[in-house]
N, C-alpha and C positions, 0 to 999 in steps of 0.2 A: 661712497658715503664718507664724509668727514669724521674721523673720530681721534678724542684727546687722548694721547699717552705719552705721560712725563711731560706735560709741556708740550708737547707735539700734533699739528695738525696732521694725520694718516687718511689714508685712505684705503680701505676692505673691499675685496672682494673677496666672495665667499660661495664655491660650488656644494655639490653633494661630498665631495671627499676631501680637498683641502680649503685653507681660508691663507687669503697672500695677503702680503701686510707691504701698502706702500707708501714711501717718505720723498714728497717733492718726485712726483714720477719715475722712482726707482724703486723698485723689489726691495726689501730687507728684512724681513722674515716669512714661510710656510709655515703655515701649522697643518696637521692632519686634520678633518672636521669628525668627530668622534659624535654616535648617536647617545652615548651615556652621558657623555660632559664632554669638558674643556680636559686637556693634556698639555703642559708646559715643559718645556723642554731643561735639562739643566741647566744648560746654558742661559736663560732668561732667569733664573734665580740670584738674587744678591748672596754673597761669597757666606754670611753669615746662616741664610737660609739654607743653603745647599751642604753646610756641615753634618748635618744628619744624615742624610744620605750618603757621603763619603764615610762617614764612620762605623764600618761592619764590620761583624763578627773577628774577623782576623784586625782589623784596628783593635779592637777594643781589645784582645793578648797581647800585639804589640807593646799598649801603652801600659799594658798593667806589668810587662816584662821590667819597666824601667823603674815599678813601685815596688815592688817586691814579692816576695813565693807568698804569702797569704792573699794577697791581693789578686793574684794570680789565678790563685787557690777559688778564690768566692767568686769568680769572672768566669773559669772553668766551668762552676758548676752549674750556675745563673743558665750561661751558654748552652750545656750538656744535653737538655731536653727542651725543645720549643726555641732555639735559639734568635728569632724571628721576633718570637712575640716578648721575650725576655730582653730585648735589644736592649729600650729605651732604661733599663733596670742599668746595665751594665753601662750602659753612657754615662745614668748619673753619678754611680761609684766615681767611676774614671773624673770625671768635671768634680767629685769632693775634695779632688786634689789641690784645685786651683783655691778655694776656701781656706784648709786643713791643713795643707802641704801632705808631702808624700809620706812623712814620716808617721806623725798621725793617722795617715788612712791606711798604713800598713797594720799598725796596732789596733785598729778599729778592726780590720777584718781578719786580722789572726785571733780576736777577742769573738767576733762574730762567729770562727768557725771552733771553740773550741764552747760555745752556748748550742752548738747546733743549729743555728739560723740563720745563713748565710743570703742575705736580703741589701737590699739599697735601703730598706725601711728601718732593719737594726743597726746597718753601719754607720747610718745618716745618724739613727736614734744616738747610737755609742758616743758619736764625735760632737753631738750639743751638747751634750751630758758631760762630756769631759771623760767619762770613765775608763776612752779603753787604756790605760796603761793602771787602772785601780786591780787590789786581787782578784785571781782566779776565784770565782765561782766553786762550792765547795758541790763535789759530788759524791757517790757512794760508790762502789761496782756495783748494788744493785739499781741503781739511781732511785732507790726511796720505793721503788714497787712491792717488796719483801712488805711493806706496812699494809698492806691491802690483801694480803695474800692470805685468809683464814683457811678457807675450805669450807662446803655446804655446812658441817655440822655448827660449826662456831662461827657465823657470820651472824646469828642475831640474839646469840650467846650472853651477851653482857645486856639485850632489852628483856630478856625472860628470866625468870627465876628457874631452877630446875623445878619446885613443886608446881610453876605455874603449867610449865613444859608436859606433866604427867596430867594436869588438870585438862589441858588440849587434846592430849592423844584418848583419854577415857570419852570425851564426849564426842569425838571425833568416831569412837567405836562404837558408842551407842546411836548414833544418825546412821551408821552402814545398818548396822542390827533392824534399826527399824525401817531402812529402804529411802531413808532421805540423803541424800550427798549432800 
């Protein structure tokens, strides 16, 4: 059967297990015939299409080797857990280079890693903003947790009065006394 590719009169044949692909009565591609879908070979990808694929886990340290230790740093840890599903995160860091230059994205993500949020979404966020080479972020040792830290008796201390506090507990005694909770 005639069919158009690129420009191309082909002709297909197609059994239960492969599909042959022929130009002017020559052979020039098998494919396997797959019951799920279609399956393309690398090789049938345009150079630009098939970057993805060639850029895994171990690329993506390579290239952050040549950006520097924090960049490395926030690649690492993207990578660390689910490295798989966090890929396309650590692509885009890497590709903020070509935008930013390396210099920038190094300070974006030693800015990233010293907020705790070590993301494609902060570093990206840092480098529109301009801000990563603005000051550090002021922290505390106890990073601000101490301000919430009352304890059961004084957490609703400052809503009650103490006479209204004894006015609670007396009526509170007279509902046990008479059997109602």
């Amino acid at each position: 059967m005639p069919w158009k590719l690129i420009g191309k009169d082909v002709d297909i044949r197609s059994t239960t297990a492969m599909v042959h692909i022929f130009y002017d009565g020559e052979l020039v591609k098998i494919h396997a015939a797959l019951e799920q879908g279609k399956r393309t070979g690398k090789n049938d990808y345009r150079p630009e299409k098939i970057a993805f694929h060639m850029r895994t886990p171990v690329w993506c340290r390579t290239q952050t080797a040549e950006v520097g230790g924090a960049c490395s740093e926030v690649i690492g840890q993207l990578l660390e857990v689910n490295a798989l599903y966090r890929l396309r995160a650590a692509q885009g860091i890497i590709g903020l280079r070509k935008k930013y230059g390396e210099t920038r994205l190094e300070a974006a993500c030693a800015k990233s890693l010293v907020v705790g949020d070590p993301s494609y979404r902060t570093v990206k966020g840092i480098l529109i903003a301009g801000t990563e080479t603005g000051p550090e972020p002021e922290t505390s040792a106890d990073a601000g947790i101490a301000a919430f830290l009352h304890g059961p008796k004084r957490l609703f201390a400052t809503a009650a009065t103490p006479a209204a506090a004894e006015d609670h507990h007396d009526d509170q005694g007279r509902r046990e006394g008479e059997g109602v909770a």
